[in-house]
C-alpha positions as CSV (number, residue, x, y, z in Angstrom):
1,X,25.3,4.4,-15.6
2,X,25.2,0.5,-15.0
3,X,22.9,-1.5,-13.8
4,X,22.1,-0.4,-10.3
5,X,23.2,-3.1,-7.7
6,X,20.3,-3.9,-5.0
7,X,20.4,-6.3,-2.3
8,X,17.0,-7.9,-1.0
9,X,16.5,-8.7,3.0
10,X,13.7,-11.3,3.0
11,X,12.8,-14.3,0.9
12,X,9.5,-14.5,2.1
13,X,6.0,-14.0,0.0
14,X,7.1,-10.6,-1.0
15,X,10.9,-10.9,-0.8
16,X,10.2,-13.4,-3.7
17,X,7.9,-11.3,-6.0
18,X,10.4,-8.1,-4.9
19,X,13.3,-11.1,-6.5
20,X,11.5,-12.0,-9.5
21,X,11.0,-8.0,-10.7
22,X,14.8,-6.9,-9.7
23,X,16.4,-9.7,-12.0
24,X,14.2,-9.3,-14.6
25,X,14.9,-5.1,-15.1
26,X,17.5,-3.9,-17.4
27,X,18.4,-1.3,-15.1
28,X,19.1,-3.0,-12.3
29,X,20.9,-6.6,-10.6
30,X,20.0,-8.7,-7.6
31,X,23.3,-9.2,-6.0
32,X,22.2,-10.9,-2.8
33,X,19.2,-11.9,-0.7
34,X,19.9,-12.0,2.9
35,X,17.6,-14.4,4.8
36,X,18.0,-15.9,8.1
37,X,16.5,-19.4,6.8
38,X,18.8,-20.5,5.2
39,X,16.7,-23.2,2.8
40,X,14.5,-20.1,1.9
41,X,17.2,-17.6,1.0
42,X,19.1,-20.2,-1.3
43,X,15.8,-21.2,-3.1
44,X,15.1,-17.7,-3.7
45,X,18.4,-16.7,-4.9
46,X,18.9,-20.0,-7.2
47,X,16.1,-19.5,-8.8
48,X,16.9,-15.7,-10.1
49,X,20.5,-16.0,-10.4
50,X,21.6,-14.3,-7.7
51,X,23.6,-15.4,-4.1
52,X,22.0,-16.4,-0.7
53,X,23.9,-14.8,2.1
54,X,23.4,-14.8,5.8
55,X,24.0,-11.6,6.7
56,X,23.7,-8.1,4.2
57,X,26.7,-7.0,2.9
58,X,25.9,-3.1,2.5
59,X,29.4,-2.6,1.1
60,X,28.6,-4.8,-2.3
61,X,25.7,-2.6,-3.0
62,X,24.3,0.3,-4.2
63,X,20.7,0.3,-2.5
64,X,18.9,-2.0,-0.1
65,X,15.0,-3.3,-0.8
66,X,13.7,-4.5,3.0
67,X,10.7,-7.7,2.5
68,X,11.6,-9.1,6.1
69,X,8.9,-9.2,8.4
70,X,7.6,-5.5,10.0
71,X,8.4,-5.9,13.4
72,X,12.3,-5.6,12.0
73,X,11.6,-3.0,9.9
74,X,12.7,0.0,12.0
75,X,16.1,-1.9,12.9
76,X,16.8,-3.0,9.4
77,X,16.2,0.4,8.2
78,X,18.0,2.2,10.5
79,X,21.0,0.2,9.6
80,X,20.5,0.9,5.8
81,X,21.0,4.7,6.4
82,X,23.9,4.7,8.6
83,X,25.7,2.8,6.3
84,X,24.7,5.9,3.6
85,X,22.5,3.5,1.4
86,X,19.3,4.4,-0.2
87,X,16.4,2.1,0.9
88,X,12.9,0.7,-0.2
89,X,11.2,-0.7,2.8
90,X,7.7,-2.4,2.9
91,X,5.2,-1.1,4.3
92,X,4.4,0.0,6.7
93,X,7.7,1.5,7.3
94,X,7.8,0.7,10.5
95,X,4.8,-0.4,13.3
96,X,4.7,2.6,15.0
97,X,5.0,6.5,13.8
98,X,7.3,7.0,16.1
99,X,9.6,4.5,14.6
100,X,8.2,5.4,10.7
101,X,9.1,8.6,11.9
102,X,12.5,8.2,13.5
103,X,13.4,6.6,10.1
104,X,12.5,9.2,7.9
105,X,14.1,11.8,9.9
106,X,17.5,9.8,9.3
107,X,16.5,9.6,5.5
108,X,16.0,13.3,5.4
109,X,19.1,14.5,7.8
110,X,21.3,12.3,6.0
111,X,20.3,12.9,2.5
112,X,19.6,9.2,1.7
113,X,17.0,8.6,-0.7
114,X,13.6,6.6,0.7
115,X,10.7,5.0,-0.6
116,X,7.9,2.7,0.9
117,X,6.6,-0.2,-0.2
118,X,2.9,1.4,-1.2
119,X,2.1,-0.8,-4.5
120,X,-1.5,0.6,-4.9
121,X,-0.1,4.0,-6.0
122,X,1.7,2.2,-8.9
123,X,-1.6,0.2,-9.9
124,X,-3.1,0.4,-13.3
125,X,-6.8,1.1,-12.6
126,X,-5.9,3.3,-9.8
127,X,-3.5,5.1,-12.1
128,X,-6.2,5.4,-14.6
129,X,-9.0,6.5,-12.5
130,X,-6.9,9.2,-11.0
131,X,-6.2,10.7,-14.3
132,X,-10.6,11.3,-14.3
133,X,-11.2,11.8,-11.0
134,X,-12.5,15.7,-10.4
135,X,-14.6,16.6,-7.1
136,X,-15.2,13.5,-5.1
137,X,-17.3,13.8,-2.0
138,X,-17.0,9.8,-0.6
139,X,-14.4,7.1,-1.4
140,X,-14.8,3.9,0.1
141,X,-12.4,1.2,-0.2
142,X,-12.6,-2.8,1.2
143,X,-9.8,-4.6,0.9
144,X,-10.4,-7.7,2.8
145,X,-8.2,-11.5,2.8
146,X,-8.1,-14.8,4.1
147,X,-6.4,-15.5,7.0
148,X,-2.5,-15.7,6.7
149,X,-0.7,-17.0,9.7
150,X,2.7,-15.7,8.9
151,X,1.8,-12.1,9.6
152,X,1.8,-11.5,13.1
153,X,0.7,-7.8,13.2
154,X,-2.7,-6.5,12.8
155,X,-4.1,-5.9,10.0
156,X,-4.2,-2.4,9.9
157,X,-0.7,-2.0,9.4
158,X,-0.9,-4.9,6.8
159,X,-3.9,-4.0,4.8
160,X,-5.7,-1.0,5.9
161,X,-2.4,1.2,5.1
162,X,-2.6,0.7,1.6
163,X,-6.2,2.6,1.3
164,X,-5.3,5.1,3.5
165,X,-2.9,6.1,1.3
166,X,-5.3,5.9,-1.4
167,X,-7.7,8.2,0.4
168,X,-5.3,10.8,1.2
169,X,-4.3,10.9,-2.7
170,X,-7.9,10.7,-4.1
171,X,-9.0,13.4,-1.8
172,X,-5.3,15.2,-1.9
173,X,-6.1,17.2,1.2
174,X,-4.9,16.6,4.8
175,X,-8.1,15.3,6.7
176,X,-9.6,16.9,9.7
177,X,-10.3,13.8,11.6
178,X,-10.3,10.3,12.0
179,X,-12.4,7.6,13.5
180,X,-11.3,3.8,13.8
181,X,-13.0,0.7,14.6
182,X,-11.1,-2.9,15.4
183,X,-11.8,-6.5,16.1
184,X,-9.7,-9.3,17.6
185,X,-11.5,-12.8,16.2
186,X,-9.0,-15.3,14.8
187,X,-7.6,-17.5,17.4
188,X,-4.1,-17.7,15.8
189,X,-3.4,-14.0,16.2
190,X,-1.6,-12.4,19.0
191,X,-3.7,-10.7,21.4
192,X,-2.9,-7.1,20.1
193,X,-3.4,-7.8,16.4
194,X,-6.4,-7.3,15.2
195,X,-8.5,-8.8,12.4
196,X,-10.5,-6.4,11.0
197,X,-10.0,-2.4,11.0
198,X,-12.3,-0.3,10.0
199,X,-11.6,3.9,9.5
200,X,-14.1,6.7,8.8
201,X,-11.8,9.8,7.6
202,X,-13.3,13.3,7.5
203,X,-11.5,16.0,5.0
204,X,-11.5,19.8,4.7
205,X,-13.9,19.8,1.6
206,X,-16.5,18.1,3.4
207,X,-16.2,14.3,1.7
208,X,-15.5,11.4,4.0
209,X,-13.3,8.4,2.8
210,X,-14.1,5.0,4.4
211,X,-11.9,1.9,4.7
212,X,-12.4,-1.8,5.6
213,X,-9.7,-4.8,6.4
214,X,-10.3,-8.3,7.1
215,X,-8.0,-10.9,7.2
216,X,-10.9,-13.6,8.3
217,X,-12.7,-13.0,4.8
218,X,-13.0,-16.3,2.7
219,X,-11.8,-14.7,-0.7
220,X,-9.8,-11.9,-1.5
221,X,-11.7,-8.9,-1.7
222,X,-9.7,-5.2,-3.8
223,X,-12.8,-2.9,-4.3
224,X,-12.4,1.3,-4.4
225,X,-16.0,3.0,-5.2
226,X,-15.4,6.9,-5.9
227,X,-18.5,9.1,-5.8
228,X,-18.7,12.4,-7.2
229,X,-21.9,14.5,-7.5
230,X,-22.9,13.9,-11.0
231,X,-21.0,10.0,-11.3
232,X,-19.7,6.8,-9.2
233,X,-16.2,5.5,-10.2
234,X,-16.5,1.6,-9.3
235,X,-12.7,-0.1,-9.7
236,X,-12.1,-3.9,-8.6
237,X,-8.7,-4.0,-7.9
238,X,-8.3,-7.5,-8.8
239,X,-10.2,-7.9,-12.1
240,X,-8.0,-4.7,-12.8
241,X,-11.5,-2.8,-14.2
242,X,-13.3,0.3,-14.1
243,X,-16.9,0.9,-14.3
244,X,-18.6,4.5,-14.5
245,X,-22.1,4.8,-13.4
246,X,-24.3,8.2,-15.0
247,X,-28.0,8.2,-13.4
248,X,-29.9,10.2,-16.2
249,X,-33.6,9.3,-14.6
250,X,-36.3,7.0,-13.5
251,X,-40.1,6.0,-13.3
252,X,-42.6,4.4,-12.5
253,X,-43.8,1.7,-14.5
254,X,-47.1,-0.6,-15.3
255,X,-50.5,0.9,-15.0
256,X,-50.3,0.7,-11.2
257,X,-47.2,2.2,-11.2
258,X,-45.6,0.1,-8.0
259,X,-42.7,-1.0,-10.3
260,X,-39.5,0.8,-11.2
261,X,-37.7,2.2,-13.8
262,X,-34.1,3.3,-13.4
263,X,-31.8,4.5,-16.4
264,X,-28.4,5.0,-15.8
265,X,-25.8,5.4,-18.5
266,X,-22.5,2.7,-17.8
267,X,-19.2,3.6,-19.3
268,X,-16.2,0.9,-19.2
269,X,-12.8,3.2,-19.7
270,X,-9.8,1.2,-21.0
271,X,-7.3,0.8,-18.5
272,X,-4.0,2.5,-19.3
273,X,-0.7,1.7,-17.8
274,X,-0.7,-2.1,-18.0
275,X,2.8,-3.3,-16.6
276,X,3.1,-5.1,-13.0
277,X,2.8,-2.3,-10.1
278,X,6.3,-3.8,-8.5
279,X,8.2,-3.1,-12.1
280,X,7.2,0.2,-11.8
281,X,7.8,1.2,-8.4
282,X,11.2,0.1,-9.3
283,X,11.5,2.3,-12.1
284,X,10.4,4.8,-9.7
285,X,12.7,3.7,-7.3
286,X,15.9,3.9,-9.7
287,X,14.4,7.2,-11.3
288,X,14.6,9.1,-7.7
289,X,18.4,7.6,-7.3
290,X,19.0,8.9,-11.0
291,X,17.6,12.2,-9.9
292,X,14.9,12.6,-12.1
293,X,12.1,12.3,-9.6
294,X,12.5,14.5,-6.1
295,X,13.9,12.3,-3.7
296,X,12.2,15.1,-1.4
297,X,9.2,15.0,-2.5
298,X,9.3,11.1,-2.6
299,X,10.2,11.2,1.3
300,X,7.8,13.8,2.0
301,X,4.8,11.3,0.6
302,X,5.8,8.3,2.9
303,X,4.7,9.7,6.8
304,X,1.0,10.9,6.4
305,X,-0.3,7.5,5.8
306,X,1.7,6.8,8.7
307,X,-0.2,9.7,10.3
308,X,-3.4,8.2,9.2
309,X,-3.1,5.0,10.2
310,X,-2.1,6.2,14.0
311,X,-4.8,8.4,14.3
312,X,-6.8,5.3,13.6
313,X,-5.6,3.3,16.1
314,X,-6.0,5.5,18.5
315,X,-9.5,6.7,17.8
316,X,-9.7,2.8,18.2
317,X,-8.1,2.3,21.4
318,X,-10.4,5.1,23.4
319,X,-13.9,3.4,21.9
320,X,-15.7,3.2,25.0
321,X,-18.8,0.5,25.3
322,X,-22.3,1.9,24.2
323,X,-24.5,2.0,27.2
């Protein structure tokens, strides 16, 4: 088989990086990027040999990857899969389930092959620390940003998404409920975009899962904290590192004995998997067009975060005062 012929809609922050990691693969060619700025697209395509072009051309290609903004994700999609072409989208799919959903369904009736843009599942410390991970009973994750005025939806389709996901997979159970907490600060922002999201998830075996997004922080903040009875699993998603915490005991200490002794054994596991999350979700990508991953079972993992993330909202839409 040759290389696999993908056209890009969106030169934007990610349409770029999405660029960059298509014309680099052996297994695969960036034909076009499709961009309605012109000066954007043509920058983008110059610079990794490839052809700006106003409009997609579905009939030059042999799959589609969507980096265009989310509001157009549903209609971009949707055109995609009529035209019988299997897609990546961003996430979130689409803003709404109902539209995530809608898409998926088409996917699946149509037998076009899906994926979704959810790079933390492809990440080396995450990778690693799911190959350990063994009974946790809380997972919190923060995953907080400065402001970006390009994105005009809130940020719990933006951020908060991606550690859903991760909470669903850590825990690998279908959670029994969900609580959501949002804030509208930044001045720039729409009125129904919010700035900070906050979820409490509950799940079958008892352990809870918390996650927090800003987008009014003043530095970037990737931080996943896995507790298990007898260990915590601390990973900091953007030194790419994993610490292991062991508490073995602790005293008193001094003859009065108001000070304090802790003893805790630290373990610092290499990290495995060391190649850029993108380059592998498109390995992934061409693997489930190849046929040797499910594209079922791929299509199958894209709505619950979906799922999650709309619970969310609403729990945070009926949040009456405290009185």
């Amino acid at each position: 088989m040759g290389k696999l012929r993908i056209g890009l809609i969106g030169a934007g922050s990610m349409g770029s990086l999405h660029a960059r990691v298509i014309s680099q693969s052996a297994r695969a060619e960036l034909s076009w990027v499709a961009e309605p700025r012109k000066a954007v697209g043509e920058d983008v395509a110059s610079r990794f040999s490839s052809r700006w072009v106003a409009e997609p051309d579905f009939s030059s290609v042999d799959a589609v990857f969507v980096a265009a903004a989310t509001e157009f994700h549903h209609r971009i999609a949707m055109d995609i899969l009529d035209a019988g072409l299997p897609a990546l989208v961003e996430k979130p799919l689409a803003d709404t389930l109902e539209e995530a959903s809608e898409i998926v369904e088409t996917s699946a009736r149509r037998d076009v092959p899906l994926m979704c843009g959810f790079l933390e599942r492809y990440n080396p410390a995450i990778r690693t620390a799911m190959e350990f991970v063994e009974r946790p009973i809380h997972v919190s994750a923060s995953r907080h940003s400065p402001y970006v005025s390009r994105i005009r939806t809130g940020v719990a389709s933006d951020l908060l998404i991606h550690d859903l996901d991760v909470l669903l997979r850590v825990f690998d159970e279908e959670p029994t409920a969900a609580e959501g907490h949002v804030g509208f600060f930044h001045p720039d922002s729409d009125s129904d975009a919010e700035d900070m999201a906050d979820a409490i998830v509950d799940f079958p075996s008892g352990g809870i899962g918390i996650a927090t997004a800003s987008r009014t922080s003043q530095r970037k903040i990737r931080t996943l904290v896995i507790t298990e009875l007898d260990r915590q699993i601390e990973l900091d998603l953007v030194r790419q590192d994993i610490t292991i915490y062991r508490h073995v005991g602790h005293s008193p200490t001094g003859d009065s004995g108001l000070g304090y002794s802790q003893q805790t054994v630290i373990d610092i596991p290499v990290i495995r998997h060391q190649r850029e999350p993108l380059a592998t979700q498109l390995d992934r990508f061409i693997d489930v067009l190849d046929g040797t991953i499910d594209a079922s079972t791929e299509r199958d993992s894209l709505l619950p975060p979906h799922r999650l993330l709309d619970a969310v909202r609403k729990s945070a839409a009926r949040r009456s005062p405290y009185r």
